[in-house]
C-alpha positions as CSV (number, residue, x, y, z in Angstrom):
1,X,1.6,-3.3,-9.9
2,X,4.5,-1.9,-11.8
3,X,7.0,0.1,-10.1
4,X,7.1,2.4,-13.3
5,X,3.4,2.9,-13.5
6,X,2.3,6.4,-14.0
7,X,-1.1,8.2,-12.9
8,X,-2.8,7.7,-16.0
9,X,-2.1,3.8,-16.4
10,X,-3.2,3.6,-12.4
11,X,-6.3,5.0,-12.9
12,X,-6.7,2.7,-16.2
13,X,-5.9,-0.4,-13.9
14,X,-8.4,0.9,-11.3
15,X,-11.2,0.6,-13.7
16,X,-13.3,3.4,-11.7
17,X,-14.5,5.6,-14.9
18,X,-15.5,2.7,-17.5
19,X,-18.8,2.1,-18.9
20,X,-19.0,-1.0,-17.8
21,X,-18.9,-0.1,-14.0
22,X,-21.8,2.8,-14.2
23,X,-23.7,0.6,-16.1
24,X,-23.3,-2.7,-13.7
25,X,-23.8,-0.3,-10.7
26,X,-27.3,0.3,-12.2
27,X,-28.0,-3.3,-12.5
28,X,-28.0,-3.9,-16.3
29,X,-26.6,-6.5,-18.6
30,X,-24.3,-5.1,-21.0
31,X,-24.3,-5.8,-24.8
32,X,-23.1,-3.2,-26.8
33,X,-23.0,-4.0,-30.8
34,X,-21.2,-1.8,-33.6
35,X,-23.7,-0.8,-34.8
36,X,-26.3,2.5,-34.9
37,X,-29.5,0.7,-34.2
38,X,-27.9,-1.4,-31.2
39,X,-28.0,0.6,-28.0
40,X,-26.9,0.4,-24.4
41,X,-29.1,1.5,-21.6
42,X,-28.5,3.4,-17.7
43,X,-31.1,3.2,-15.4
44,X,-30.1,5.7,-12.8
45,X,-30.9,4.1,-9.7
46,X,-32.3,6.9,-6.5
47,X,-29.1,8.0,-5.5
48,X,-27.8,9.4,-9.1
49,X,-31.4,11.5,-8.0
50,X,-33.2,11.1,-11.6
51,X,-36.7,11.3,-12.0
52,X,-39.2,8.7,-12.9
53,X,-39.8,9.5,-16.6
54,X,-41.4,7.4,-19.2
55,X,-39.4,6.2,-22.3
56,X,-40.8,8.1,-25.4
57,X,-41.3,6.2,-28.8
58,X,-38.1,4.9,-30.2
59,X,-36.9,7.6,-32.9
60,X,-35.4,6.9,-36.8
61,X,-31.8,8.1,-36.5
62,X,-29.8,9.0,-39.4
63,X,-26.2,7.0,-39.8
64,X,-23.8,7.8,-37.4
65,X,-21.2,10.5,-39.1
66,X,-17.9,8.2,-39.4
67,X,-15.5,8.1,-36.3
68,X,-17.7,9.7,-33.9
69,X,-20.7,8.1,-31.5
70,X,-23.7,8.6,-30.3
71,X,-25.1,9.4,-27.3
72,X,-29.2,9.4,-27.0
73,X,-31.6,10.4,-24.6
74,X,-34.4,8.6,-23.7
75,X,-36.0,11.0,-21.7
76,X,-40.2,11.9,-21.3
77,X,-39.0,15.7,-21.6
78,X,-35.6,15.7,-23.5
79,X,-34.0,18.9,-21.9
80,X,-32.9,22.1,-24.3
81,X,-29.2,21.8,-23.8
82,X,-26.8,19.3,-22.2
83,X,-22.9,20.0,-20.8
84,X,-20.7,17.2,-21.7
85,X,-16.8,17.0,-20.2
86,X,-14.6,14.9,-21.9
87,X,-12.7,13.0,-19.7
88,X,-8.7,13.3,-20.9
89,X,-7.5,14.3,-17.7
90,X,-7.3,12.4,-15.0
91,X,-5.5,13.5,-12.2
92,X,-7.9,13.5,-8.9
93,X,-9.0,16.4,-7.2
94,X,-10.3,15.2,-3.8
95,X,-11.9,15.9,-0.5
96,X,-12.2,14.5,2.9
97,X,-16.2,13.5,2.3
98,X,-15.8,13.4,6.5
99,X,-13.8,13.3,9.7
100,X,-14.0,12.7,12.6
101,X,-15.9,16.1,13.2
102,X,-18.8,14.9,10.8
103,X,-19.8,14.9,7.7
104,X,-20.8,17.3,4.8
105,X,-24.3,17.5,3.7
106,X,-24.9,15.1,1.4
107,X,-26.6,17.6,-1.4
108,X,-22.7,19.8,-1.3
109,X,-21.0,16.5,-1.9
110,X,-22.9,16.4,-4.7
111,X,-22.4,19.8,-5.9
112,X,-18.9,19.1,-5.2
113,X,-19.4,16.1,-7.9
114,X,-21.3,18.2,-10.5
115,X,-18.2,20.7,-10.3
116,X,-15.4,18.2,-11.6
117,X,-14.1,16.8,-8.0
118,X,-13.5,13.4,-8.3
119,X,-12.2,11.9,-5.3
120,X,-14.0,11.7,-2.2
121,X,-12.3,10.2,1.0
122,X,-15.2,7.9,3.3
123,X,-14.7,7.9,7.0
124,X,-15.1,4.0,7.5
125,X,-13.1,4.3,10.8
126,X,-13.2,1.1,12.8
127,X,-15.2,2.6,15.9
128,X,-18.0,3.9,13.5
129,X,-18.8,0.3,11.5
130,X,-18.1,-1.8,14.6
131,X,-19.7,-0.4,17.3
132,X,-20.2,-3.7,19.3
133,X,-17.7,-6.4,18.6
134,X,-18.4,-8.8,15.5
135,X,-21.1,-6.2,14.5
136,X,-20.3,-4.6,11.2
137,X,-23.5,-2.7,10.5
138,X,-22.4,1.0,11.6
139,X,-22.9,3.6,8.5
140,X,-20.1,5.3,6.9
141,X,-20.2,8.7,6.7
142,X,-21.2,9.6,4.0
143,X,-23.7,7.1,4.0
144,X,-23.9,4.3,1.5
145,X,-26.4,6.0,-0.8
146,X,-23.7,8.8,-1.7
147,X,-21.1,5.8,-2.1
148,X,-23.1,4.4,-4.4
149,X,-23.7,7.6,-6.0
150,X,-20.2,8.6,-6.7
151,X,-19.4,5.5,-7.9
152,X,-22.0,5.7,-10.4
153,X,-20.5,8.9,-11.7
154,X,-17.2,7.9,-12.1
155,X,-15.4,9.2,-8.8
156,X,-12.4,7.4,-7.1
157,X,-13.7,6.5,-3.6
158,X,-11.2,5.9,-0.8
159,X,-12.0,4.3,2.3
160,X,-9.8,6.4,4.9
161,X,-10.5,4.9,8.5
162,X,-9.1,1.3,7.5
163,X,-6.9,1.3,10.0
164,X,-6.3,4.2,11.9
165,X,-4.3,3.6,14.8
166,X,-5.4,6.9,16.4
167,X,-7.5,7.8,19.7
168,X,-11.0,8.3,20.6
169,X,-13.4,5.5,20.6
170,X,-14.5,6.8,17.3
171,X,-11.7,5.4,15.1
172,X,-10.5,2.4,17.6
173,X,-13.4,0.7,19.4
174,X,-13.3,0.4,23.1
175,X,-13.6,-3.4,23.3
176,X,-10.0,-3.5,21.3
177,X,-8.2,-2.1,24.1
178,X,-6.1,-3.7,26.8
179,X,-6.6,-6.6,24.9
180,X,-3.5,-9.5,24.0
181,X,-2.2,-8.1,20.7
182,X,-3.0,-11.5,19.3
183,X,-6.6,-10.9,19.5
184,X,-6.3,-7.4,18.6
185,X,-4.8,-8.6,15.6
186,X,-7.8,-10.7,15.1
187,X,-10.7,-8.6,15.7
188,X,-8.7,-6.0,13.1
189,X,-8.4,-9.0,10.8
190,X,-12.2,-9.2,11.1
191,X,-12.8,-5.8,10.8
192,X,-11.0,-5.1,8.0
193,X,-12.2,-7.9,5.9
194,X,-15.9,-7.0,6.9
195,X,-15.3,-3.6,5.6
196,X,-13.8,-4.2,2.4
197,X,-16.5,-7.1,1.7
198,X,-19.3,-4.8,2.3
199,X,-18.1,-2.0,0.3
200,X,-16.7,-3.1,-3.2
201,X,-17.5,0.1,-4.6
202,X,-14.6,2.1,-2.5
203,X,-11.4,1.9,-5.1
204,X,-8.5,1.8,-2.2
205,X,-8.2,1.6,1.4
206,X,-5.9,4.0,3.9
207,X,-3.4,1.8,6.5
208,X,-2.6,5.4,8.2
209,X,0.3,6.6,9.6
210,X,1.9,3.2,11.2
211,X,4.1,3.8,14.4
212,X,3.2,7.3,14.3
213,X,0.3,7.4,16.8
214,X,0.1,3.4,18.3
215,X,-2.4,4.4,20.8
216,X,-2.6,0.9,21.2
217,X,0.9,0.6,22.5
218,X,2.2,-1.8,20.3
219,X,6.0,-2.6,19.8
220,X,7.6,-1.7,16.7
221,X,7.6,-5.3,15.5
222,X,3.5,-5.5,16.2
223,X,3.0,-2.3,14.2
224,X,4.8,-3.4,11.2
225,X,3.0,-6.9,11.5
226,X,-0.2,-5.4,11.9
227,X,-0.6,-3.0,9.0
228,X,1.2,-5.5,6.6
229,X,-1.2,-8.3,7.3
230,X,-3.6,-5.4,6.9
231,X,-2.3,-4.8,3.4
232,X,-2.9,-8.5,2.5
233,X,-6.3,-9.0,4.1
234,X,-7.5,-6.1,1.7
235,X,-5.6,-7.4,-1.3
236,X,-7.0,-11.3,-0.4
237,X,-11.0,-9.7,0.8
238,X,-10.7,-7.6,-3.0
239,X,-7.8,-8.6,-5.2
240,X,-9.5,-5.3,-7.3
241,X,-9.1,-3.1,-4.7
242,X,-5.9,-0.5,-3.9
243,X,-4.3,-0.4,-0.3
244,X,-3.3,3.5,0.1
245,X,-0.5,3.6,2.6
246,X,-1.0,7.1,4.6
247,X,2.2,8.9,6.0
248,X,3.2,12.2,7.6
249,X,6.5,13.6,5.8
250,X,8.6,14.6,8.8
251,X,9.8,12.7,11.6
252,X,7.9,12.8,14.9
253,X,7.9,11.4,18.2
254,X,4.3,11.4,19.2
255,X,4.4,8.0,21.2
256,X,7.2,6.0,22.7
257,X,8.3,4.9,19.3
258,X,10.1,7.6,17.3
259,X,8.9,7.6,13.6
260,X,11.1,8.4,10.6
261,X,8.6,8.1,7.0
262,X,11.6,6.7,5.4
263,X,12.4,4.2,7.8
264,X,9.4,2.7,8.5
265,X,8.3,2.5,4.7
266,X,11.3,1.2,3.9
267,X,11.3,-1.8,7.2
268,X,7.7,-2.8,6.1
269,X,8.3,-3.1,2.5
270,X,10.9,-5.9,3.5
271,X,8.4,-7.4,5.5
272,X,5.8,-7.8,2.6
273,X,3.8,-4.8,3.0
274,X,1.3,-4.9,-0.5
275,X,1.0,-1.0,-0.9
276,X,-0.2,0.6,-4.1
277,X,-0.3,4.3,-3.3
278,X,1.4,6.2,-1.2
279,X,-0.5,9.3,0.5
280,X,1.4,12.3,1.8
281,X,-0.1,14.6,4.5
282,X,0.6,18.3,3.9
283,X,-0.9,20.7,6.9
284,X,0.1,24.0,7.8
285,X,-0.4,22.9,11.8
286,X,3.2,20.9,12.2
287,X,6.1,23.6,13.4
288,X,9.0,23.7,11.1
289,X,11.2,26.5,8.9
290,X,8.9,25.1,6.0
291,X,6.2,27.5,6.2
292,X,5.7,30.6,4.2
293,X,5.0,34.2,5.7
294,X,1.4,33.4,5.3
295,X,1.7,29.5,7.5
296,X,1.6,27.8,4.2
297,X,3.8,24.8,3.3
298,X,6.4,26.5,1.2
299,X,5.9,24.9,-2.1
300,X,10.1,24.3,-2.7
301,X,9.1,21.8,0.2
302,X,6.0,20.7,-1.1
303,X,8.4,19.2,-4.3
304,X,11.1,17.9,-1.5
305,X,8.4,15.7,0.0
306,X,7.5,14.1,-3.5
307,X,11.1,13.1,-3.6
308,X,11.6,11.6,-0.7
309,X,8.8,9.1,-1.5
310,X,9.6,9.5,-5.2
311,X,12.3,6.2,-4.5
312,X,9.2,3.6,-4.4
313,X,8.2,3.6,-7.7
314,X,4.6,4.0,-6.5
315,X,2.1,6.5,-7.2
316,X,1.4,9.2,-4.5
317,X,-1.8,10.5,-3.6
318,X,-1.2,14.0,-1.6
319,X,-4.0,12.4,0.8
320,X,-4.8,15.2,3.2
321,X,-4.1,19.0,2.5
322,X,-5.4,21.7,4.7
323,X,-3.8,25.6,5.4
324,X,-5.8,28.1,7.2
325,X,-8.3,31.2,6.2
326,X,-10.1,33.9,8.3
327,X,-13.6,33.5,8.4
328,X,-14.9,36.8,6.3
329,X,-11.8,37.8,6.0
330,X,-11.5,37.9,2.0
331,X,-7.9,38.8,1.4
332,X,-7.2,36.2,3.6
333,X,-9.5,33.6,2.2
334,X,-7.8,34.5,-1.1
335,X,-4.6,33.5,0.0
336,X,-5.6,30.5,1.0
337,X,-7.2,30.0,-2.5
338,X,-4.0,31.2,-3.9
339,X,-1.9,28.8,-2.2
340,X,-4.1,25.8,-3.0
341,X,-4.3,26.5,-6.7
342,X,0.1,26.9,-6.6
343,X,-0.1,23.7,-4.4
344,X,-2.1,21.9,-7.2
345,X,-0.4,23.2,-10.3
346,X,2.8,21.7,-8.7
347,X,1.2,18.1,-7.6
348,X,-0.5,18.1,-11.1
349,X,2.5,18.5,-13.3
350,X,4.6,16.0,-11.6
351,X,3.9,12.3,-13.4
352,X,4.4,10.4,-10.7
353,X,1.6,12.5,-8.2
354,X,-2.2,11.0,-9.3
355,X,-3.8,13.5,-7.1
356,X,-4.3,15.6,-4.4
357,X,-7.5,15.6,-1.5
358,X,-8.7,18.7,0.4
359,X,-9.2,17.2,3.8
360,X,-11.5,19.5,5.2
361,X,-15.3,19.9,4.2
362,X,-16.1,21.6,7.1
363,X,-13.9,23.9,9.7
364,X,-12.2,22.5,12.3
365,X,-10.9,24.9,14.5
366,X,-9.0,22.6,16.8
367,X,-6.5,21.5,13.8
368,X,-6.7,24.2,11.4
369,X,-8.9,28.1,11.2
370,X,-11.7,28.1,8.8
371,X,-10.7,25.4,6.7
372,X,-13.6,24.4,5.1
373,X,-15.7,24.6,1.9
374,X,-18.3,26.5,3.0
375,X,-20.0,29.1,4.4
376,X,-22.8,29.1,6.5
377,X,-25.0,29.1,4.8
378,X,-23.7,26.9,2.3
379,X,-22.4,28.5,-0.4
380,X,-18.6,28.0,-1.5
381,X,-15.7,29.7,-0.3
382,X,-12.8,30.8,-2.8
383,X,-11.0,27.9,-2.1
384,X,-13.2,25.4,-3.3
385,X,-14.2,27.5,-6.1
386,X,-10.5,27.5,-7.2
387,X,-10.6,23.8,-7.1
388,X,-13.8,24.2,-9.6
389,X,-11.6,26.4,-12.2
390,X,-8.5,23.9,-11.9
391,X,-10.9,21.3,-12.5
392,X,-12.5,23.0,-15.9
393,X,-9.6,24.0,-16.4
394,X,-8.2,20.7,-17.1
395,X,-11.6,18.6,-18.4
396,X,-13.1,21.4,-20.2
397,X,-17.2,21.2,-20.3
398,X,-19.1,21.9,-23.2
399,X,-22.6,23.3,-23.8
400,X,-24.0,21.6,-26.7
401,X,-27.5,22.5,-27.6
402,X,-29.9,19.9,-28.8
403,X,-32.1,22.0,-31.0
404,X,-35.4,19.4,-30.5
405,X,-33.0,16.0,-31.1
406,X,-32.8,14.2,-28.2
407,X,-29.1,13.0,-29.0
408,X,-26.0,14.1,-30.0
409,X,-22.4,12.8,-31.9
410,X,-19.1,13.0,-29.8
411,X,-16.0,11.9,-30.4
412,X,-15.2,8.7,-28.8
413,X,-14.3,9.3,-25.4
414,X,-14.9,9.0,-21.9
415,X,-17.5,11.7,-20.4
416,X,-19.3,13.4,-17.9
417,X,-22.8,14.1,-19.3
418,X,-24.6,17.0,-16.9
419,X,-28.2,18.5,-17.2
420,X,-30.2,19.3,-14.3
421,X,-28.1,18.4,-11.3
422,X,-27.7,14.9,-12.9
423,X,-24.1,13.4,-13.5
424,X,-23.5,10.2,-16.2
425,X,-20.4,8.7,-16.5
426,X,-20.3,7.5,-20.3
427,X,-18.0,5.5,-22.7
428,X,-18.6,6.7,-26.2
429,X,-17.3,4.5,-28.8
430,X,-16.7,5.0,-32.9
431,X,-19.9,3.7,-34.6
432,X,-22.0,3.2,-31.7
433,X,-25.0,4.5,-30.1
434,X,-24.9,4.9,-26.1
435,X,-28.4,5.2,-24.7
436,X,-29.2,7.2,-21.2
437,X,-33.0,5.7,-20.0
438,X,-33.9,7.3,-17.2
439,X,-37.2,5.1,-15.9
């Protein structure tokens, strides 16, 4: 990857928003010709949810207006009005889809989806897919049905338990422990390859936080062995996919081995380490003079952070983001809206940031107060509401109203195309017709 490449040539290179992928994730050959009559077909599969329907007769369609496409609708009941989003911007707005606290109900990530967010962060955590050694089966959380649902609608899917180097039996397994380091390095080499082979879907892959936590005890020299074999076993498993290495901003000494970011970047890089993004962690919960006078990372040392890591040439991901609210306390809840939408505006109109995750879908009071999404009963706190606004703010949506046609003429463009809780990811090109079937 080029050193100089910015977010928008990334994304390019990751291929997550084409045509071509949502229509090979639905299991269709692809032949698109220039022409009006020739026409390309979805067949949303269960987990874009669309109903069974029956195709309708195929309808006469007047010549296609010149430079614009088509898309039509092959629907049994071809709905009143459709919102399209043209897709010219995009820099990811994420969320932690789960932690290691559990998971958010699979009909708010969609929501989450139909509302612009387009990153989505899958706990794949080593002690959740390999529960007994050499046994790879353990469901992701989400589960693969969402997977395969965002990927179908064009989101950017990062698989964030890689390799987390953490505690708790639910990230490392049991079995790994007290082990010689040459077979953990073995069973991880399993692991990892496992993992990435079973879901191609997921665009990148976390290696988090090397040296930081090393509940495994390593030495310095194992560590930086470990995560940059890691680095190749993903590159070699999917030469396609991204490896997204994951590091707090400030130095800390949470195990024997005192971690600088800078230093160990900087000693793994000369030992091969394949990275293509680099994540940055920004939490209100670390002590430090860089908090605001609500707790907040101040945002002067939001834009130091970005150039310490700046020096790479890669293209940062703020990976995990969380400051705290008041549960119905709605001044306080504002603020932390307030903060996230400053936070974003800053991460957005740097070129070398691509995007910026919300780690918390639900609270976790241990870490961080009333962090989450939601409510109890499910309905969206300001925060992720401002994330909505940021998110029409910068791919506008569109009503268009069909008036009894059951198509309509776009400029050529990438687009979400939204009617009933359903999401399409389409590719409209000059002189073509792009058909949505639902069977």
């Amino acid at each position: 990857m080029s050193k100089n490449l910015s977010r928008r040539d990334f994304l390019k290179l990751t291929g997550m928003v084409s045509a071509g992928l949502a229509l090979s994730a639905c299991g269709e050959n692809i032949i698109e010709l220039p022409t009006s009559s020739a026409t390309t077909a979805i067949t949303p599969s269960a987990t874009a949810m669309s109903p069974a329907t029956a195709t309708p007769p195929a309808t006469v369609m007047p010549t296609i207006m010149p430079g614009m496409g088509r898309l039509m609708l092959e629907f049994y009941s071809t709905p009143n009005e459709l919102k399209v989003r043209m897709i010219n911007d995009k820099f990811l707005i994420g969320i932690g889809a789960a932690t290691s606290s559990g998971c958010a109900p699979l009909n708010i990530l969609r929501d989450l989806r139909l509302n612009g967010i387009n990153l989505f962060r899958v706990w794949t955590a080593w002690g959740v897919i390999e529960r007994q050694e050499g046994n790879y089966s353990g469901v992701p959380c989400p589960d693969e049905s969402f997977i395969e649902y965002a990927y179908e609608t064009g989101a950017f899917l990062d698989g964030c338990g890689t390799l987390f180097l953490l505690g708790g039996p639910y990230i490392v397994p049991d079995f790994v422990s007290n082990r010689p380091y040459k077979e953990q390095k073995r069973m991880a080499e399993n692991f990892i390859r496992a993992v990435v082979q079973r879901f191609p879907h997921i665009t990148s892959w976390t290696l988090n936080e090397p040296i930081a936590q090393n509940v495994l005890g390593l030495s310095r020299e194992q560590n930086y062995d470990l995560f940059v074999s890691a680095s190749h076993w993903i590159h070699e498993t999917n030469p396609d996919a991204k490896v997204l290495i994951n590091m707090i901003p400030i130095p800390v000494d949470w195990s024997s081995l005192h971690y600088d970011p800078n230093r160990v970047i900087d000693d793994m890089l000369s030992r091969g380490l394949e990275a293509d993004i680099i994540g940055i962690e920004i939490y209100s919960l670390w002590e430090g003079s860089y908090q605001d006078k609500n707790g907040c990372p101040r945002l002067d040392w939001v834009g130091q952070r970005i150039e310490i890591f700046r020096r790479y040439g890669l293209p940062i991901l703020f990976s995990e983001v969380g400051v705290p609210g008041i549960m119905n306390n709605v001044e306080q809840l504002e603020k932390q809206a307030d903060w996230l939408e400053a936070f974003l505006r800053l991460a957005h109109n740097d070129p070398d940031v691509i995007g910026a995750t919300w780690w918390f879908t639900q609270d976790e009071d241990e870490y961080i107060p009333d962090v989450g999404l939601t409510n109890d009963d499910n309905t969206f706190r300001p925060v992720a509401k401002r994330m909505f606004k940021l998110a029409e703010e910068w791919n506008p949506s569109i009503v268009r109203v069909l008036n009894g046609q059951n198509y309509l003429e776009l400029e050529p463009g990438e687009y979400d195309v939204i009617f009933d809780k359903h999401i399409f990811r389409v590719n409209i090109r000059a002189g073509e017709t792009f058909v949505i079937t639902a069977h």
